[in-house]
MMTF fields as JSON, N, C-alpha, C and O atoms, coordinates in Angstrom:
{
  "mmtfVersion": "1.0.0",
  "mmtfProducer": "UNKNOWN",
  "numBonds": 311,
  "numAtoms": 312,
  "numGroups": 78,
  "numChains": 1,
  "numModels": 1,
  "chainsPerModel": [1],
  "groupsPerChain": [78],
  "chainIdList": ["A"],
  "bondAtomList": [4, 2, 8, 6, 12, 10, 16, 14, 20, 18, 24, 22, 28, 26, 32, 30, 36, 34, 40, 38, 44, 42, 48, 46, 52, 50, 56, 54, 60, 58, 64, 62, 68, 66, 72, 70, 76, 74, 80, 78, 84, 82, 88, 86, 92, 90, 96, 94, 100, 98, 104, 102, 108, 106, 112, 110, 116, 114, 120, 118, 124, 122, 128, 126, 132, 130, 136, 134, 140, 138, 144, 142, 148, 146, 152, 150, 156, 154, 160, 158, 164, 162, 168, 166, 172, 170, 176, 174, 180, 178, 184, 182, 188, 186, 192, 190, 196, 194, 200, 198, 204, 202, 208, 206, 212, 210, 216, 214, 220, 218, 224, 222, 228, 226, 232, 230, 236, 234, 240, 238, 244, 242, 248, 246, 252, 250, 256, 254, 260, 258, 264, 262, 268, 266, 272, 270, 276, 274, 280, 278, 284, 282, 288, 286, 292, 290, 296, 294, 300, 298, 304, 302, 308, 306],
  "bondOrderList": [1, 1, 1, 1, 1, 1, 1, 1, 1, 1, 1, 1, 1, 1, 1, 1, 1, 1, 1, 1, 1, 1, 1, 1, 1, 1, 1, 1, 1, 1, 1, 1, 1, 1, 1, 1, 1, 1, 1, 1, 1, 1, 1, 1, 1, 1, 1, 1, 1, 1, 1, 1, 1, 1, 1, 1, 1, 1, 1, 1, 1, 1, 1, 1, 1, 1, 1, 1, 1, 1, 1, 1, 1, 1, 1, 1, 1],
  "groupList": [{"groupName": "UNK", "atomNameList": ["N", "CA", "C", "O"], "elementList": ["N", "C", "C", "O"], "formalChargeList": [0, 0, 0, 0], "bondAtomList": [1, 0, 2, 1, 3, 2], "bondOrderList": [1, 1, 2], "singleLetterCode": "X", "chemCompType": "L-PEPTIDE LINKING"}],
  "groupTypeList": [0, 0, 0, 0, 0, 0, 0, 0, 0, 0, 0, 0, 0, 0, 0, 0, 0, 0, 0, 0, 0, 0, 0, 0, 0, 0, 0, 0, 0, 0, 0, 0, 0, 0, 0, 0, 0, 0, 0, 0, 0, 0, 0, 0, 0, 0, 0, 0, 0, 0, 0, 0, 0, 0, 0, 0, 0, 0, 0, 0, 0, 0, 0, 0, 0, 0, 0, 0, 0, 0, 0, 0, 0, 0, 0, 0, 0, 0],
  "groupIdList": [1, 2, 3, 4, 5, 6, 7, 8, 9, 10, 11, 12, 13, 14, 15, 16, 17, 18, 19, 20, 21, 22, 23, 24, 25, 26, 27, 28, 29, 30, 31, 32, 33, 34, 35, 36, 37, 38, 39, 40, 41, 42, 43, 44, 45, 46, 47, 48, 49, 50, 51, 52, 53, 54, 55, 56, 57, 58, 59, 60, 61, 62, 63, 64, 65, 66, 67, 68, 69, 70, 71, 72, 73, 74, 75, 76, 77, 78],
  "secStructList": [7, 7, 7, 7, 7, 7, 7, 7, 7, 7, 2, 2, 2, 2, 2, 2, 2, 2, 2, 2, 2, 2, 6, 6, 6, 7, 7, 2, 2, 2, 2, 2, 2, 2, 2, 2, 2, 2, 2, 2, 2, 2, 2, 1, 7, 6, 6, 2, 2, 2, 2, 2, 2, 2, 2, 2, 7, 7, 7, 7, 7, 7, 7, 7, 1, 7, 6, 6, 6, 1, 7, 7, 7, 7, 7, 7, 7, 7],
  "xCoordList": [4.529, 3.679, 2.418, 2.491, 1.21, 0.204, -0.74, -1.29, -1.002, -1.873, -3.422, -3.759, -4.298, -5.879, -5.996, -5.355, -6.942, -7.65, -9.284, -9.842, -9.834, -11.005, -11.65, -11.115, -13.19, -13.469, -14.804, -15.368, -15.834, -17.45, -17.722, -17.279, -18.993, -20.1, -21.934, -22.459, -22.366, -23.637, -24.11, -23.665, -24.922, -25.232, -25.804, -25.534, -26.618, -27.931, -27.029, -27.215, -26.104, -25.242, -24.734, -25.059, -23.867, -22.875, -23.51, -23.009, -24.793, -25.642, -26.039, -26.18, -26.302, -26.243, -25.538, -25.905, -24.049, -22.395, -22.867, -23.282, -22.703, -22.086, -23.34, -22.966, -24.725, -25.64, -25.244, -25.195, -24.929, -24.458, -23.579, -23.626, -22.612, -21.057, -21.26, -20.65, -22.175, -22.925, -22.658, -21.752, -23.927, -24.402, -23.335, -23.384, -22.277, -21.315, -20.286, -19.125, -20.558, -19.433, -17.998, -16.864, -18.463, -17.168, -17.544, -18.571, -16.661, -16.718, -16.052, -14.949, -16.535, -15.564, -14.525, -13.833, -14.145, -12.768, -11.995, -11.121, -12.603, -11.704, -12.131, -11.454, -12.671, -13.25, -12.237, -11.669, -11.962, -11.179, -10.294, -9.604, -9.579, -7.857, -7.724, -6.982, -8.509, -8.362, -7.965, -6.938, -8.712, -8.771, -7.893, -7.285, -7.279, -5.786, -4.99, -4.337, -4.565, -3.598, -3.734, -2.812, -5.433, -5.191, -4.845, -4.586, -4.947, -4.514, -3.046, -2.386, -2.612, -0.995, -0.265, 0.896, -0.657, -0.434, -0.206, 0.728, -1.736, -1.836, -1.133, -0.741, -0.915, -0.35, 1.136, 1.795, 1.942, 3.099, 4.17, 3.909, 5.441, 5.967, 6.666, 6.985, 6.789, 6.859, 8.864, 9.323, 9.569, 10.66, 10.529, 10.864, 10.04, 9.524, 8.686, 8.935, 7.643, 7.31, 8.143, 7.663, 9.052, 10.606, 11.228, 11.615, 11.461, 12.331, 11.723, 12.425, 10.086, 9.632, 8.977, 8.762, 8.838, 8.643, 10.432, 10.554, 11.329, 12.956, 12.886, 13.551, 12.296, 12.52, 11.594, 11.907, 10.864, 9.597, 9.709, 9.13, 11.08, 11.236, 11.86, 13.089, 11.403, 12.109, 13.534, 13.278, 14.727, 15.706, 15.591, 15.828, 15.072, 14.988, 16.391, 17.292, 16.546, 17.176, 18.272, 17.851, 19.077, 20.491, 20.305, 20.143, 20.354, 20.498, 21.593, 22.264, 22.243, 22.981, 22.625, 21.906, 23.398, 23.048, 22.853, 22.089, 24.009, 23.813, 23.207, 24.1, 22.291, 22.03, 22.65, 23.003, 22.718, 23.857, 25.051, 25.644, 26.023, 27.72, 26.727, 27.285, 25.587, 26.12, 26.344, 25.864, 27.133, 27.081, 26.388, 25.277, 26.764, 25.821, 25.611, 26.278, 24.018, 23.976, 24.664, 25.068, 24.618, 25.833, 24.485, 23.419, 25.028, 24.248, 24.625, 25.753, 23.138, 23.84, 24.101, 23.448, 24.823, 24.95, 24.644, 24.948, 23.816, 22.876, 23.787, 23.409],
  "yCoordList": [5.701, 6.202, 6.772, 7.645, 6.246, 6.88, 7.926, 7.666, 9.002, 10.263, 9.912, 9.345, 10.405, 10.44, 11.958, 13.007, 11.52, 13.295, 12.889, 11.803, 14.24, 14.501, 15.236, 16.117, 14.616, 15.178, 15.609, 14.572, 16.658, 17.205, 17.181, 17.716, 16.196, 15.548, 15.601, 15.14, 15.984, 16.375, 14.497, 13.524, 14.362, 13.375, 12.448, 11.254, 12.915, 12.78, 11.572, 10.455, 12.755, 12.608, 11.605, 10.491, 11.64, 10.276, 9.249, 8.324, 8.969, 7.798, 7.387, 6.164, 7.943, 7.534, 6.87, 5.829, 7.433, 7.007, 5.587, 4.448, 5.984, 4.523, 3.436, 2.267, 3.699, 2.886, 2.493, 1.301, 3.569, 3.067, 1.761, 1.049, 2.374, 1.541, 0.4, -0.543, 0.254, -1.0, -1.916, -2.716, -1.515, -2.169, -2.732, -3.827, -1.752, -2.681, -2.94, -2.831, -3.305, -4.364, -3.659, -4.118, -2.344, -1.718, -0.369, 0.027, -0.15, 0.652, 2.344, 2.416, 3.263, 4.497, 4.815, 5.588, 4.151, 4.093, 3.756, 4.407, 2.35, 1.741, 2.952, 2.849, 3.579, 4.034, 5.488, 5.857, 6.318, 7.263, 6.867, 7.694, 5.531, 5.242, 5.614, 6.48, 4.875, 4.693, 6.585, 7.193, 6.755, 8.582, 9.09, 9.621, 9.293, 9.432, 9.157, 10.15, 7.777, 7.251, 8.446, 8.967, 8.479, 8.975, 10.704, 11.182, 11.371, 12.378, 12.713, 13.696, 11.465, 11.479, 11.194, 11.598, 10.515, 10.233, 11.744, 11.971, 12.675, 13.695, 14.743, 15.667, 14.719, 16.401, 16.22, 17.256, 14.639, 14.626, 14.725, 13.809, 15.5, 15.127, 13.274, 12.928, 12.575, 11.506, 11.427, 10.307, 12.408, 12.119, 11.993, 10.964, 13.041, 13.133, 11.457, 10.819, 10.967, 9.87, 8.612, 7.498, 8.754, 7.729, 7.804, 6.807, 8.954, 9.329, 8.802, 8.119, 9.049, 8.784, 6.993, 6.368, 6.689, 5.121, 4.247, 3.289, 4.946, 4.271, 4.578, 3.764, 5.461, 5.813, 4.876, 4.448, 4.778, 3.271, 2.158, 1.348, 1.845, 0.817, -0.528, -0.522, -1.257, -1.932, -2.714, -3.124, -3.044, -3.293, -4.764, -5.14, -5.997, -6.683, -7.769, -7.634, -8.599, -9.834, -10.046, -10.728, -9.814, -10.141, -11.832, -12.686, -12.083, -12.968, -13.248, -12.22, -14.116, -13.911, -14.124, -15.055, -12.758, -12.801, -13.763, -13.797, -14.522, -15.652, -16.954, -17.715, -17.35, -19.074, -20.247, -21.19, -20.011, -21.143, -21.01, -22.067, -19.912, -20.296, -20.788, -21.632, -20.344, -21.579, -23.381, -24.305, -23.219, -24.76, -25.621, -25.644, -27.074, -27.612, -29.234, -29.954, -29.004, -30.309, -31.621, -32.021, -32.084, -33.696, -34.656, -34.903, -35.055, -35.899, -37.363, -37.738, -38.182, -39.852, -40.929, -40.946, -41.735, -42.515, -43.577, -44.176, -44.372, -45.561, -46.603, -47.769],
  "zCoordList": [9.011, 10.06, 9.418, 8.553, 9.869, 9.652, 10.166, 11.236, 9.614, 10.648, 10.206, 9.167, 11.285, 10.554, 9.944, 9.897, 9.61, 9.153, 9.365, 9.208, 9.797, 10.145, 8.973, 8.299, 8.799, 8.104, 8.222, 8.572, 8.138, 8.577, 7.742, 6.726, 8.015, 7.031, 7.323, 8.336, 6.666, 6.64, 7.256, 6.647, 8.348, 8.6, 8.042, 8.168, 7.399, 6.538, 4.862, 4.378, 4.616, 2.92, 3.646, 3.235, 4.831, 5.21, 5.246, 4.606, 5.952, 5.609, 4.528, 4.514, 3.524, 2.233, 1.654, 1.11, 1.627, 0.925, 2.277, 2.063, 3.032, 3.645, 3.152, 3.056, 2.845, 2.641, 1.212, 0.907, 0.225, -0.715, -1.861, -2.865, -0.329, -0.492, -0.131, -0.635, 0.831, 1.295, 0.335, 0.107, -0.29, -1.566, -2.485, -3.046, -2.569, -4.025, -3.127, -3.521, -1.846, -1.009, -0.791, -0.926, -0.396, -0.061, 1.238, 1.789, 1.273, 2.697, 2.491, 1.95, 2.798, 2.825, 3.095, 2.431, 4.369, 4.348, 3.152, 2.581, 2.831, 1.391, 0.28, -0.742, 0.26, -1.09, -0.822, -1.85, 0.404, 0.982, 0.773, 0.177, 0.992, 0.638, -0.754, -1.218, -1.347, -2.863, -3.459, -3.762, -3.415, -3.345, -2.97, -3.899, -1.691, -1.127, -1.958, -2.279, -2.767, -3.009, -4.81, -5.437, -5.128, -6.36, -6.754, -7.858, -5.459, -5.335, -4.925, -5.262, -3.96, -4.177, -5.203, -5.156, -6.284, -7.111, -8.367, -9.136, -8.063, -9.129, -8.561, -9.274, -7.319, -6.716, -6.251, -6.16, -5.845, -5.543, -6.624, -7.403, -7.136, -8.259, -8.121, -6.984, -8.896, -9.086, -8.39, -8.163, -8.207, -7.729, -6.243, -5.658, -5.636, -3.818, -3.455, -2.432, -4.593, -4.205, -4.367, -4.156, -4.64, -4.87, -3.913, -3.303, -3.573, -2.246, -1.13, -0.384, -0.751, -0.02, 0.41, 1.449, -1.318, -1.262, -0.578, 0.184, -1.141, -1.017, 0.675, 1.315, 1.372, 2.682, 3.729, 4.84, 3.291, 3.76, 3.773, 4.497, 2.324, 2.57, 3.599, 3.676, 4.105, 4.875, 4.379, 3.247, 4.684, 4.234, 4.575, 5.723, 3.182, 3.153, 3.394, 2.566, 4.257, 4.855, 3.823, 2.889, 3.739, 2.513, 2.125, 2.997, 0.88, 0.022, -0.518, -0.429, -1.085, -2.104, -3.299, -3.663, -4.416, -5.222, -6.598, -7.563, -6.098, -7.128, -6.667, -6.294, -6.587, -5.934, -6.207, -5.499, -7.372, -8.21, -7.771, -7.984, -7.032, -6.391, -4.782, -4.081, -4.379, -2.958, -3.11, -3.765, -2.311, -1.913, -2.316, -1.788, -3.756, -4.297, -3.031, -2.287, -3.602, -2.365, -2.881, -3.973, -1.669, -1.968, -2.464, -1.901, -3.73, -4.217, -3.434, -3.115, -3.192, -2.907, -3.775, -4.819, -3.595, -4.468, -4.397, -3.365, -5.586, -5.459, -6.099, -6.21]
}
């Protein structure tokens, strides 16, 4: 689940960054994720972000583990 956050910005400075970002083909938002991710990174301890990545995860479609015991295909014979 994702929340926003608000943030107050001098009008003037925000036009800039965004004129900026322009330029090297990226956007604030993208440049704000990036940042997010590098501050979760410096302020979360690395066990809470395990817990929390293992809790996100979606529980991928069961496989079996070996491919080689299913069922070998019927070869034809020439």
């Amino acid at each position: 689940m994702k929340r926003s956050v608000t943030v107050n910005v001098n009008k003037e400075k925000l036009s800039a960054i965004e004129m900026y970002l322009e330029q090297k083909n990226t956007t604030l938002a993208a440049e704000l994720d990036k940042y997010i991710e590098q501050l979760y990174s410096k302020v979360v301890p690395q066990n809470v972000r395990d817990f929390i990545d293992m809790k996100s995860m979606k529980k991928p479609a069961r496989k079996p583990k070996n491919p080689a015991s299913a069922e070998p295909e019927k070869q034809s014979e020439q």
